[in-house]
C-alpha positions in Angstrom: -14.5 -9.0 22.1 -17.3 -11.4 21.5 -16.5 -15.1 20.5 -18.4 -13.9 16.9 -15.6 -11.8 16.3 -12.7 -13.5 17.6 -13.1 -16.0 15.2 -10.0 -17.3 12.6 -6.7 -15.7 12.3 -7.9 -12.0 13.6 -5.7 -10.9 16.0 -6.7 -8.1 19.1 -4.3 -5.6 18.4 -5.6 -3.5 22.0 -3.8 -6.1 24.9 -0.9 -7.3 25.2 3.1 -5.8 24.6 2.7 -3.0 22.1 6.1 -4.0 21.4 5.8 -7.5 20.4 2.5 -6.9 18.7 4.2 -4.2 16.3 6.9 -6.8 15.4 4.2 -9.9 15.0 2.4 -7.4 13.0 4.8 -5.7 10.6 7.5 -8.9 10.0 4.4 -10.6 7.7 4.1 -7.0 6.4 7.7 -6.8 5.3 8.0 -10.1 4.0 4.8 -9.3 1.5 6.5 -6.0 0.3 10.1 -8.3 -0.3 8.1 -11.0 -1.7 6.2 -8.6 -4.4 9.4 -6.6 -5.0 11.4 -9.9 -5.9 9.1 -10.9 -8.6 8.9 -7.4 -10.4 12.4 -7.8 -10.1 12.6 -11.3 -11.2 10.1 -11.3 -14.1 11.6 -7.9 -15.3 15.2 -10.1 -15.9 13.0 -12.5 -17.7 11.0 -10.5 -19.7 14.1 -8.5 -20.7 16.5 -11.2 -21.1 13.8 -13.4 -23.2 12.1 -11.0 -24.9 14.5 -8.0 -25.6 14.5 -4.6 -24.8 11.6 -3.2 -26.6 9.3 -5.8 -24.5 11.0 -4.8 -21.4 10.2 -1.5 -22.4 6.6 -2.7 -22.9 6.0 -3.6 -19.4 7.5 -0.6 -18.3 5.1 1.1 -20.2 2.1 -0.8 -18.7 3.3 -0.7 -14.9 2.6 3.0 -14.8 -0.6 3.0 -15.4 -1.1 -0.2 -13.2 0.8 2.1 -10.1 -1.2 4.9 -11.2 -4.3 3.1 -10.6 -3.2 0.9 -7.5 -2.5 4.4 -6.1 -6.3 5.0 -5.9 -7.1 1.4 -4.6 -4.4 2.1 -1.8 -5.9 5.1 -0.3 -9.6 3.4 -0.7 -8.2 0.4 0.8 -6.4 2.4 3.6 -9.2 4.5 4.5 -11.7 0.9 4.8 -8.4 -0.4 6.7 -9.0 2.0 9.5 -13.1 1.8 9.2 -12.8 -2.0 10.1 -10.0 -1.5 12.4 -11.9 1.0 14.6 -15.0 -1.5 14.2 -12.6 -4.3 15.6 -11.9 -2.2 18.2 -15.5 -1.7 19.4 -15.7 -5.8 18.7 -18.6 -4.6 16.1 -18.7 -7.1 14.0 -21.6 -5.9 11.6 -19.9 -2.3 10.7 -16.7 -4.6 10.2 -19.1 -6.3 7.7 -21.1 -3.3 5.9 -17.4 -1.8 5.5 -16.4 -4.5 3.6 -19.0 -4.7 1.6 -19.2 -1.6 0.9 -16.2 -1.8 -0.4 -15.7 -4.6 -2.2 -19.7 -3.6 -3.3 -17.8 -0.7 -5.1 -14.5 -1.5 -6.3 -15.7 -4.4 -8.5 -18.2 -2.6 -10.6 -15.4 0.0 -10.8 -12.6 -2.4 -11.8 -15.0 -3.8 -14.1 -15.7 -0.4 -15.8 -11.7 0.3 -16.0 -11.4 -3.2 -17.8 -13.4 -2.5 -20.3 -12.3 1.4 -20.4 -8.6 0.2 -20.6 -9.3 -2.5 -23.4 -10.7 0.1 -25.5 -8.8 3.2 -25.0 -5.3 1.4 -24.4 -3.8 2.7 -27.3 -3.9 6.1 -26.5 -3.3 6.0 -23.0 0.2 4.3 -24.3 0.5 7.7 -27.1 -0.1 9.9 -24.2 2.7 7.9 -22.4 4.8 8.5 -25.8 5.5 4.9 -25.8 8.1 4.5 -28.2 6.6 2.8 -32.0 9.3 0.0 -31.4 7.5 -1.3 -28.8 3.7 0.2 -28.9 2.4 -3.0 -30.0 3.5 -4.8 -27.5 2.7 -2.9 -24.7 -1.1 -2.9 -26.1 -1.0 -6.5 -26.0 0.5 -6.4 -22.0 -1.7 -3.5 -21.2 -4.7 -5.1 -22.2 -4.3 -8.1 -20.1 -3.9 -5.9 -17.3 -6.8 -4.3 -17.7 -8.6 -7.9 -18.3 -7.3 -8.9 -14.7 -8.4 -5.6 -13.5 -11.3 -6.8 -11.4 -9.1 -9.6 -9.5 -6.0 -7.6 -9.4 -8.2 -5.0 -7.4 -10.2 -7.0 -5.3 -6.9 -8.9 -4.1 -5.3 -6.2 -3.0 -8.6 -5.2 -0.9 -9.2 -7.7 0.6 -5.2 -8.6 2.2 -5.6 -4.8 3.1 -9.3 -5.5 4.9 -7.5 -8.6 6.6 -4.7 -6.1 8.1 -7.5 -3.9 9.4 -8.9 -6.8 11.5 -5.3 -7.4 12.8 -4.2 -10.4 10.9 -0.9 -9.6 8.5 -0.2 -13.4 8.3 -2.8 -14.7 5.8 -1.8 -11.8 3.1 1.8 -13.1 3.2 0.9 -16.6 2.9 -1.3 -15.8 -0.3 1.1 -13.3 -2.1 4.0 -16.1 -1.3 1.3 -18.0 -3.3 1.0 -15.6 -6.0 4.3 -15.1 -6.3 5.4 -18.5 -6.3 2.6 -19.4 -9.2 4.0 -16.4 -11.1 8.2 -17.2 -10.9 7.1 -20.5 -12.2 4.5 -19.5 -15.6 6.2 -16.6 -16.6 9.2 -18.3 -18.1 7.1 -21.3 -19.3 4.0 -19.0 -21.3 7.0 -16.8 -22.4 9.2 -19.7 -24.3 6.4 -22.4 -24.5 7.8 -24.6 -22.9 6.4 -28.7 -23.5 2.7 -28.4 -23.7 2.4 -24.7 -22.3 1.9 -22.2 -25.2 4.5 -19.5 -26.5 2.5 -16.4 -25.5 5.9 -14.0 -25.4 4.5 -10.8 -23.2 1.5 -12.2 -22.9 2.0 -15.3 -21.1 4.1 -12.7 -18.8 0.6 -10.7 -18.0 -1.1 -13.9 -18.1 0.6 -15.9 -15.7 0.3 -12.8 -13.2 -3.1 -12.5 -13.8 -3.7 -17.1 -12.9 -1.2 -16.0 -10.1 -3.6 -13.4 -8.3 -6.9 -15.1 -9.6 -5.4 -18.3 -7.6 -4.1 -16.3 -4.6 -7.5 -14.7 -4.6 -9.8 -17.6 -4.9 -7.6 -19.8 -1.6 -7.7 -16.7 0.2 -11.6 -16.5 0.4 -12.0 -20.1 0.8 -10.1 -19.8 3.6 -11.6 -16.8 4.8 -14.9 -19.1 5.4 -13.5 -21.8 6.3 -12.2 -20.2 9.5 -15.1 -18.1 10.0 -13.7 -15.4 9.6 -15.1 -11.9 10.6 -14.8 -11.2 6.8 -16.4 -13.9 5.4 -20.1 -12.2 4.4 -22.5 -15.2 4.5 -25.8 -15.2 2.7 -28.1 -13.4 5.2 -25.5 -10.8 5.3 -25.0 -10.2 1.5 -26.8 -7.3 1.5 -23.9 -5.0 2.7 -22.5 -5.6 -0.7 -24.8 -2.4 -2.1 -22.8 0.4 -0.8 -23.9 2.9 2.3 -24.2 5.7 1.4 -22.3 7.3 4.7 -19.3 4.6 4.4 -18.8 5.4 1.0 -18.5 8.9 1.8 -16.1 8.3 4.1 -13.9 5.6 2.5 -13.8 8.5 -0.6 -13.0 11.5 1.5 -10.5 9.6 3.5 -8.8 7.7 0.6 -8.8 10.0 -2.2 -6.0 12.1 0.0 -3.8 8.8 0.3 -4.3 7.9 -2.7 -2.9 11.3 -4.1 0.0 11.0 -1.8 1.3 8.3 -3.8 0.1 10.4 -7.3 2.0 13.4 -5.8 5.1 10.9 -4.8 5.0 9.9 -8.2 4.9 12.7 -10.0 7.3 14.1 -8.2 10.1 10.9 -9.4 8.8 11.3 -13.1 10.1 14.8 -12.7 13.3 14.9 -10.8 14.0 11.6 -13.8 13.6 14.3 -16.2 16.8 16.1 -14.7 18.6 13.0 -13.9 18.4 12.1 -17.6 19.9 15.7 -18.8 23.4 14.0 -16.9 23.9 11.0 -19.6 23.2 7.6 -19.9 25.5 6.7 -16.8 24.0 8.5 -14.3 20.7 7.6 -15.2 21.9 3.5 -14.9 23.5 4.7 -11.6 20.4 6.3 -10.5 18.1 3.1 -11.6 20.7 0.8 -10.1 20.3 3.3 -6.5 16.4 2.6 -6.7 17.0 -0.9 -6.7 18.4 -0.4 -3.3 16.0 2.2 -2.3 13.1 0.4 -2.8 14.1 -2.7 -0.1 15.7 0.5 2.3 11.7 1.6 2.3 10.5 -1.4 3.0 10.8 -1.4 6.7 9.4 2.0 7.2 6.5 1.1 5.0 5.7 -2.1 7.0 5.7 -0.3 10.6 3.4 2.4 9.0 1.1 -0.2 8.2 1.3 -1.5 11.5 1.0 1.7 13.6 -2.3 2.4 11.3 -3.8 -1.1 12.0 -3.1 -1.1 15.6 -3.8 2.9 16.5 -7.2 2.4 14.6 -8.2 -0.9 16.7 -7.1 1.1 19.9 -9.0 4.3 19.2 -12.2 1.9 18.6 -11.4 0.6 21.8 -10.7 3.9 23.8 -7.5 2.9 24.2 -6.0 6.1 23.6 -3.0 5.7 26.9 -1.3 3.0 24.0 -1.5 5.1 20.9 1.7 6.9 22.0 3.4 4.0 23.2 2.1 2.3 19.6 4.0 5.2 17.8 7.4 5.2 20.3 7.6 1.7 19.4 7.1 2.3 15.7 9.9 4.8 15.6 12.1 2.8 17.4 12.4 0.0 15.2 12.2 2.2 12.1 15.6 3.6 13.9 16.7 0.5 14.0 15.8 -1.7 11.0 15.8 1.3 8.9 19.3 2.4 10.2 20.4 -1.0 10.1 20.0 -1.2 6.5 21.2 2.0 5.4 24.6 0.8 7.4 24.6 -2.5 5.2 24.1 -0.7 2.4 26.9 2.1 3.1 29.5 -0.5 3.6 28.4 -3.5 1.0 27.6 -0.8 -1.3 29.8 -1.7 -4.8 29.2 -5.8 -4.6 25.8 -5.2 -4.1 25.3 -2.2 -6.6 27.6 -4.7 -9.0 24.6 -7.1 -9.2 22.9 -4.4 -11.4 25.6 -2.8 -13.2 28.3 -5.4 -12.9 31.5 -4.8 -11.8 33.7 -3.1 -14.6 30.5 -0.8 -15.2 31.0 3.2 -15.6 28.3 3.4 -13.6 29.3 1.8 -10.8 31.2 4.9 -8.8 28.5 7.4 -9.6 25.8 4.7 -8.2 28.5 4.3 -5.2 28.1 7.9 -4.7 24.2 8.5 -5.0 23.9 6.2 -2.6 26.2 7.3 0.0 24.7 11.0 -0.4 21.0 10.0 -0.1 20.0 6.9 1.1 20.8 8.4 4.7 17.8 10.2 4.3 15.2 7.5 4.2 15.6 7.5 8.2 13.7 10.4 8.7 11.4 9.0 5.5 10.2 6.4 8.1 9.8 8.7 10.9 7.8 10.4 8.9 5.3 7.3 7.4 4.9 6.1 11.2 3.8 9.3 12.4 1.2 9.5 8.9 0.2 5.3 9.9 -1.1 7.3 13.7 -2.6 10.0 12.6 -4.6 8.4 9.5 -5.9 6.1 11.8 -8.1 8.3 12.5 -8.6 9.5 9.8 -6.4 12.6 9.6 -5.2 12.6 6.0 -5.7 16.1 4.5 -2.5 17.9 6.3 -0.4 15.0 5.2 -1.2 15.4 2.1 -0.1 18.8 2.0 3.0 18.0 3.9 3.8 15.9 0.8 2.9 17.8 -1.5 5.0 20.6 0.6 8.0 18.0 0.6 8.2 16.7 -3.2 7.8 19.8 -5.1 9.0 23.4 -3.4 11.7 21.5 -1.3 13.0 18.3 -3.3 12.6 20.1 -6.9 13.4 23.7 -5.5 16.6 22.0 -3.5 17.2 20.4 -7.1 17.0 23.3 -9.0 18.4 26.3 -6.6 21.2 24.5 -5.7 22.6 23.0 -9.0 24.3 25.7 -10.0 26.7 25.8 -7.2 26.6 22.1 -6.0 26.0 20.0 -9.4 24.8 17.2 -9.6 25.2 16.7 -5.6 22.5 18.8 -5.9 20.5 16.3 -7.2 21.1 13.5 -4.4 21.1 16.0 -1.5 17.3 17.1 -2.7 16.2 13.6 -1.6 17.3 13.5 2.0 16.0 17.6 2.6 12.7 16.3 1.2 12.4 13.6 3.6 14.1 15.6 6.4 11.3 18.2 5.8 8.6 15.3 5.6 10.1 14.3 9.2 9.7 17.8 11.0 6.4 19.3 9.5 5.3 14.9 9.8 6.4 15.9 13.7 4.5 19.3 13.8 1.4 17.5 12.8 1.5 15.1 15.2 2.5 17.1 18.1 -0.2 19.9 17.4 -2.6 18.8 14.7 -6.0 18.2 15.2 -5.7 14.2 14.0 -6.8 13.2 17.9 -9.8 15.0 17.9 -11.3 13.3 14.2 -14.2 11.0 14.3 -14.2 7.9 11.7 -16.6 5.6 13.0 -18.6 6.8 16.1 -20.5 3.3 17.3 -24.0 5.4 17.4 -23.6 4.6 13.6 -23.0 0.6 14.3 -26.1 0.7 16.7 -28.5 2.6 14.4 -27.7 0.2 11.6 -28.1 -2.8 14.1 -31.7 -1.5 15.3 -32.9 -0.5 11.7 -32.3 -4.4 11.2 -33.9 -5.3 14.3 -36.7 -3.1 13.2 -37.3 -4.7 9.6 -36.9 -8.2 10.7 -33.7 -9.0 8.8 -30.9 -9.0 10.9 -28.4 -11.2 10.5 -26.8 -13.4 12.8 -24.0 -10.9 13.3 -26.4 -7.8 13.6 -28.4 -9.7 16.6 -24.8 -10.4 18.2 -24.2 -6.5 18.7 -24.1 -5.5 21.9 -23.3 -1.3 23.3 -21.1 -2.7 25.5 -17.7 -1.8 24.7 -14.8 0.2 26.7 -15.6 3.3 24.5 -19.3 3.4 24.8 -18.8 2.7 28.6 -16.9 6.5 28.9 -17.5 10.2 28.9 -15.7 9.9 25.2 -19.5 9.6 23.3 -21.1 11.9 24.9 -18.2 14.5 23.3 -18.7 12.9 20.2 -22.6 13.3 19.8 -21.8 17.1 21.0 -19.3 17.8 18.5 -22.0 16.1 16.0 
């Protein structure tokens, strides 16, 4: 690559041991995903311990629709993830730049619009919820400072996904420890007033999130130029903020399936919580107790995704295609074995650590004892799974996965749920988990052994060059537009010419 985009923390995801650069890659990763799940955890003790029940209620109320819409920002952000990885790749750093600005060009006017959508029609989003009247009023109040922190909250979470893309995992966890750190320490204080800080109740909680990210977000572009980074659009190079037309198209075509993913995931929870709750008040704790667990189980899994995406997509813009199978061995071998490894800790630690929710004399306990040992096994082949959906979205094969999902959380988890309780009870309900992952795993397998993900084109360079000379042409390239150069590994081989024929 050239020294204009080798600049800051970036790293060249293409040399090197595929091995070590996984790990280097997805521990940063993982600690950001532990680090956010903490403080939910954290601030959801204080809120409910502070506040009461009704306000914990509230927020529960309000995180829905935030997940809801994160779910779309995810799959845009994935989808410009792999734009600016396979634009690293080809060491183009102007299509690194009009990707980000094309999406950061559209997600703020749209965050912007949801703001003032959400401020207005709040209240009945939160009747179409059926937010219970004991604590409507409060989750207005929450829900509406959500909304108001709509635009940063957004553009955050961009813009630590746009750094993964260019190989750096590091800064995001450094800034979310940030975040999370700024929130741990507000939350308490705008929620009791404590000394001079007001008593805001749920809103200092949504408040002190909102400084937290707005903080987080403001050091992490300031440091963004000061290390010159790729991402850092200078003045001459502002004009990538108004959207192209082709990126765009792609980022929506490409995201909208991943962001679905998550919609269909989610969907499919709200349901199977609809049958959980038919079993009583017990199971139902034991089942929110289990989650607890699940969520850190997923963690790993979710982290070496993100890392096989990252680093397939740089590869691919390089034309190094001999390392994307060694990329995804090595991401299934430590999903084997972090995955596995916590899945063991959890089978034998299983009470004192369920205890922590339910405490130790609870009803609950056993039954949570019990879900776990049926199900969590599965979230093994839940990680073989992601890592081969991080490959073959790299470039930018996200349609079949999203009907494997779709395959996976309705006709087997829900049909497993529902054929089967009649002869295996509730079991039937923990067992549909694992045979939804298991069939995530094989038909996951199927697509990567004999889909079509290998031949799909995301960013062919002719599109990096023609933007460079229309530039040229007009007299306003940028530095970084002058600094592009046809010269890389992919370009050099047979593999364009099959491109512009396929075109």
């Amino acid at each position: 690559m050239s020294d204009t985009i080798s600049k800051g923390k970036q790293r060249d995801l293409t040399t090197g041991s595929i091995a070590k650069t996984m790990l280097l890659f997805a521990l940063p990763t993982l600690g950001s995903s532990v680090l956010q799940s903490l403080n939910g955890s954290i601030n959801a003790v204080w809120v409910g311990r502070f506040l009461g029940e009704e306000a914990l209620a509230a927020t529960a109320n309000g995180n829905i629709l935030m997940f809801i819409l994160i779910s779309f920002v995810f799959g845009f952000g994935m989808a410009s993830t792999i734009l600016i990885g396979q634009a690293m790749g080809q060491g183009d750093k102007v299509m690194v730049q009009r990707t980000l600005g094309t999406a950061l060009g559209s997600i703020i006017p749209i965050s912007v619009l949801l703001a003032v959508a959400g401020w207005l029609l709040g209240p009945m989003l939160l009747e179409l919820l059926g937010t219970p009247n004991s604590a409507f009023d409060l989750a207005l109040t929450y829900l509406r400072m959500i909304f108001i922190a709509m635009p940063v909250t957004l553009t955050f979470t961009l813009l630590m996904m746009a750094l993964r893309g260019t190989g750096d995992s590091t800064t995001p966890l450094w800034f979310i420890a940030l975040s999370v750190a700024i929130d741990l320490i507000l939350t308490p204080l705008l929620i009791l007033g404590v000394g001079p800080f007001p008593e805001w109740g749920i809103f200092g909680s949504a408040f002190a999130t909102a400084t937290a990210n707005t903080v987080a977000l403001v050091g992490m572009i300031t440091t963004l130029y000061l290390r010159g980074s790729v991402l850092a659009l200078n003045k001459s190079d502002l004009r990538f903020l108004r959207p192209d037309r082709d990126i765009l198209k792609s980022m929506f075509s490409k995201g909208l399936p991943m962001g679905l993913q998550m919609i269909v995931i989610s969907s499919a929870a709200l349901t199977m919580l609809s049958l959980i709750n038919r079993e009583g008040v017990h199971t139902t704790a034991a089942y929110s107790a289990t989650q607890q667990l699940w969520t850190y189980v997923q963690m790993p899994a979710m982290a070496l995704s993100a890392a096989a995406s990252a680093m397939v997509a740089q590869n691919i813009g390089a034309n190094q295609w001999n390392r994307v199978a060694g990329i995804t061995r090595w991401g299934l071998i430590f999903n084997v074995v972090l995955t596995g490894l916590l899945i063991v800790l959890m089978t034998i630690f299983d009470e004192p650590i369920l205890s922590l929710f339910l405490g130790t004399d609870s009803t609950a306990l056993p039954i949570a004892s019990h879900i776990q040992l049926m199900a969590t096994w599965g979230f093994l082949f839940f990680g073989i799974a992601q890592v081969l959906f991080g490959t073959m979205r790299a470039n930018g094969y996200v349609f079949w996965p999203l009907i494997v999902m779709v395959i996976s959380m309705y006709p087997v988890r829900l049909g497993f749920a529902f054929g089967f309780y009649s002869t295996l009870g509730t079991d039937a309900l923990w067992l549909s988990f694992p045979a939804g992952m298991l069939a995530t795993a094989l038909m996951g397998a199927g697509l990567y052994l004999h889909g079509k993900w290998r031949k799909g084109k995301v960013l062919p360079p002719k599109e990096a060059a023609q933007i460079a000379e229309v530039y040229r042409a007009q007299g306003s390239c940028s530095a970084s537009c002058r600094d592009y150069e046809p010269t890389t590994a992919w370009e050099q081989s047979e593999e364009p010419k099959a491109v512009a024929h396929r075109s």
